[in-house]
N, C-alpha and C positions, 0 to 999 in steps of 0.2 A: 111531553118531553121524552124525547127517544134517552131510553136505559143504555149507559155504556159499561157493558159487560169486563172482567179481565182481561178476558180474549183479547178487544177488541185494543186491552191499553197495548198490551203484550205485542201487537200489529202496529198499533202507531208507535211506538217504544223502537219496534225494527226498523219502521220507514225511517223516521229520523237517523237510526247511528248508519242505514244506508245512504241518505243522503250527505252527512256529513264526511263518509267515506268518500263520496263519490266528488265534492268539495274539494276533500285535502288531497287526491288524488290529483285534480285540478290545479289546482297552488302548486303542488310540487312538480309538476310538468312542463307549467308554463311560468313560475316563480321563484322555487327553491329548488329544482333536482340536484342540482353541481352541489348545493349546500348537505344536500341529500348523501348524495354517491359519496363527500368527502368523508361522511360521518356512520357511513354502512362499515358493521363491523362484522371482520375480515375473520379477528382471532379470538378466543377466548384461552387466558394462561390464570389457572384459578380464580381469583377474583379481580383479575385485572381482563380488560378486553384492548384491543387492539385494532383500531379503526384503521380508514383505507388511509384521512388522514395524514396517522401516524407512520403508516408505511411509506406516503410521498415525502413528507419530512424527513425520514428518515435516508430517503434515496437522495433528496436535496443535500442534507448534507453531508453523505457522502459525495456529491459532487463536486461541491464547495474545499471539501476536503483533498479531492484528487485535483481540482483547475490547475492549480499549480504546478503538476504533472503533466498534465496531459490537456490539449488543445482544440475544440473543432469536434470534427468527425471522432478523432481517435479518444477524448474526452468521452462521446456518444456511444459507441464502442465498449467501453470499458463498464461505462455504467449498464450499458445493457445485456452485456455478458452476467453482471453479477444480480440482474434483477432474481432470477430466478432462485438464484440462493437470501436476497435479504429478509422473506419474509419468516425464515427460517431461524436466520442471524438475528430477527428482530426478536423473536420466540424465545429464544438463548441469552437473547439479552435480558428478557424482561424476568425472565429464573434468575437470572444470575443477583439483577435488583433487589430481588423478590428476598435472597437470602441476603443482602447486606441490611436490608430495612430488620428482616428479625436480628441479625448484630447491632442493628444502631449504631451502624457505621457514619461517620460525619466528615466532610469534606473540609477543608479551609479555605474560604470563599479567596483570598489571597492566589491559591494553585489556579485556581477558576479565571482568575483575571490574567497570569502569565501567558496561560496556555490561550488564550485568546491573544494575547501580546505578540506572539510567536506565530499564529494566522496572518494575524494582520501582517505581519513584516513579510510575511511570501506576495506582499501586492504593493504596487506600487502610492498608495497611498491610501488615507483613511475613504476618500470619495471611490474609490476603486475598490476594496472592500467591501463598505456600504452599497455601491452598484451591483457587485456578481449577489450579497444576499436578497437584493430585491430581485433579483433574476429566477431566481429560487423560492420565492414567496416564502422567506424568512425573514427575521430580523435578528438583531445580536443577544436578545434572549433566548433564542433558541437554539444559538450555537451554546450559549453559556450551560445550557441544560443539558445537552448530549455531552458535552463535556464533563459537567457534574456526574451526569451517568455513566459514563467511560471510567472517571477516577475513582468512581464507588464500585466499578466492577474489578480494576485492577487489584482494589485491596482488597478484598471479598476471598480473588483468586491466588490474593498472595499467602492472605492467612488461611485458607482452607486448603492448597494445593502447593503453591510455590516453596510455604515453610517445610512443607515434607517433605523436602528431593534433596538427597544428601550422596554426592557422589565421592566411595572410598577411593584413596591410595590406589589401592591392590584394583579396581574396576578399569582404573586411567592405564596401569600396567599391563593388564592382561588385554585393554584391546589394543594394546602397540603392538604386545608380539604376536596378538593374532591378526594382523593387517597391517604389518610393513610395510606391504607393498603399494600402499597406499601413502605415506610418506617419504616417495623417493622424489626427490626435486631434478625437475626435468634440465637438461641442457641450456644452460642462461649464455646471452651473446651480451658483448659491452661495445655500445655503440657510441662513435661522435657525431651528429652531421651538422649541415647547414641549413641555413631554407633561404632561398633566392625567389625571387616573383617575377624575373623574365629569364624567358628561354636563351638567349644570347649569353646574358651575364652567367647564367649557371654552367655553360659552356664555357667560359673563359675562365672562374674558379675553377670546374673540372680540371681545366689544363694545364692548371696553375700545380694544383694538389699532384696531377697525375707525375709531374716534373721533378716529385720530391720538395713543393713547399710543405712546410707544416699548416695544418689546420688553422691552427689558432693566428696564425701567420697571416693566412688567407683571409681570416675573420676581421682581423685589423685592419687589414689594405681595402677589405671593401664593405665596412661598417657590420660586420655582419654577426649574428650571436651564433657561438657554437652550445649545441644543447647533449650534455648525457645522457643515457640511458641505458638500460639494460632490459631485454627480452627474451622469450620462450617460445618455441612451438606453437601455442596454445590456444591458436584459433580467434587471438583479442587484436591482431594485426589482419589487414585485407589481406585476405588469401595471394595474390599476387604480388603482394609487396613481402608475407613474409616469404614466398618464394624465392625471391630474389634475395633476399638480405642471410638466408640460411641457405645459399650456394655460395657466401663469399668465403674466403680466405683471412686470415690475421693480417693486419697492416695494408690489406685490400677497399682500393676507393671503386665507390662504385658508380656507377654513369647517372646523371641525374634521373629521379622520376618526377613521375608528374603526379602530385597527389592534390587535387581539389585547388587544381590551378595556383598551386605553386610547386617550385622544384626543388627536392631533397637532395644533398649530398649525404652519402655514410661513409663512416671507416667502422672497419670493424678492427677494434683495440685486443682483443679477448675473447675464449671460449672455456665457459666455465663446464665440465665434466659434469653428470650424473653424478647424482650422491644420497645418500641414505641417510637424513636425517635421524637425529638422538632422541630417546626420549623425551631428554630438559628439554629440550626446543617446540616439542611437538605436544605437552603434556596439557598447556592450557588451552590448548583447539579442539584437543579432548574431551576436556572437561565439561567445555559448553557444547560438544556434539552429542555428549552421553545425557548434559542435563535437557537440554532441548526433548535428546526422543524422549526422556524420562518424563518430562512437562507434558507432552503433547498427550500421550497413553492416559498420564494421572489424572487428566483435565478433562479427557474424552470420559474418560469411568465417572470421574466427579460429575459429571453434566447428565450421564446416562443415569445415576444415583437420583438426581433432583427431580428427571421428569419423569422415573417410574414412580415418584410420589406426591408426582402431579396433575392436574385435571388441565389439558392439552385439548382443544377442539377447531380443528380449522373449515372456517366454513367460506372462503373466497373458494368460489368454484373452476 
């Protein structure tokens, strides 16, 4: 009987966990890779990790979140612009978690089911919802969970950061009179027109108007709605039509255009002057422009406090 030495176990001991390597290597090749890559992790945020997963899930639903927005290409677009910042976003999220769990923050499953309420009504039906999350390899628990996580990160950041931001009196005053110039309301015009859908007819109201009919005159004889308005300078009109409407005159009708295949008549009623608004008027625009920058700075210090006292390691290459 041939003697089997240590050695010799220590040898077979290797053959074996080599073969078995060489096995699940196999398996996972031609069996489980995708199951593989899904569950390769990406992050580690102290004792939480972050699979790749978690990172498509979390691009899904942001997709799901923007469809509603945006369509196609420019849907594909948007999300792919922001890939490069989510895994970052996801890292900030899971801190942000991380400190609500040591508060013992709790949601009420009740917000959980609205805000899902409020998804769905952006789609034209529960089967049309149900459709875009299976497009997404989601289902309605999953949104129920980013949600649940979204609503534990808002209070987190309401009670660590939002409570602290207290904008005085004397702050809302002092930046009015150092930026006036920033509250002056530009040149406002008061307009009437019409909107006609053939070239002939808007040519015979033209002629009509140009004769000294009144507007509303013209509106009645040839079913037509006259619509108010008031506008500005300010680049929110096609450069060519405000062109034209800020060369006219008071009581000035102007020759039809042609806008997206139909044609507009204006009068212009009125020209309201520059002006410098007051404090009172201006005081609560204020308010929210100084608490805004003051949230943004306290929230970026907040966030930069958590992960100097965190174990942060990313290993997606």
């Amino acid at each position: 009987m041939l003697k089997v030495t240590k050695q010799d176990k220590k040898k077979n001991l290797l053959k074996v966990i080599l073969l078995l390597s060489v096995i699940t290597i196999y398996q996972l090749r031609f069996t489980g890779y995708d199951s593989f890559a899904q569950d390769k992790i990406i992050a580690i945020v102290n004792k939480d990790i972050i699979t790749q997963k978690d990172l498509n899930d979390f691009i899904n639903f942001m997709r799901v979140q923007l469809s509603t927005e945006y369509k196609g290409k420019e849907l594909e677009s948007k999300i792919q612009s922001m890939k490069l910042d989510l895994l970052d976003k996801l890292i900030e999220d899971r801190l942000i978690l991380q400190e609500a769990q040591k508060s013992k923050i709790r949601i009420n499953p009740e917000k959980i089911k609205e805000r899902v309420k409020e998804i769905k009504k952006r789609y034209g039906s529960e089967s049309e919802f149900q459709s875009s999350l299976d497009k997404q390899g989601l289902v309605q628990a999953d949104i129920e969970q980013k949600i649940s996580d979204q609503l534990l990160m808002y209070v987190v950041i309401d009670m660590e950061v939002r409570s602290t931001i207290k904008i005085k009196p004397w702050e809302v005053t002092d930046f009015y009179q150092k930026n006036t110039t920033q509250f002056i309301l530009a040149e406002q015009r008061e307009f009437e027109s019409l909107t006609v859908d053939t070239e002939s007819l808007a040519e015979e109201v033209y002629g009509k108007l140009k004769s000294g009919e009144a507007i509303q005159d013209a509106a009645n004889k040839y079913s037509l709605s006259v619509n108010k308005f008031n506008c500005a300078r300010d680049g929110q009109l096609k450069k060519d039509i405000e062109e034209a409407l800020f060369k006219m005159d008071i009581k000035e009708i102007s020759h039809p255009l042609n806008i997206e295949n139909n044609y507009y008549i204006f009068k212009l009623n009125n020209i309201i002057p520059p002006r410098q608004q007051n404090l009172s008027e201006v005081q609560d625009v204020i308010n929210v422009m100084l608490f805004n920058e003051r949230m943004q700075e306290a929230l970026k210090k907040w966030l930069e406090e958590i992960r100097g006292r965190s174990y942060i390691k990313i290993l997606q290459s």
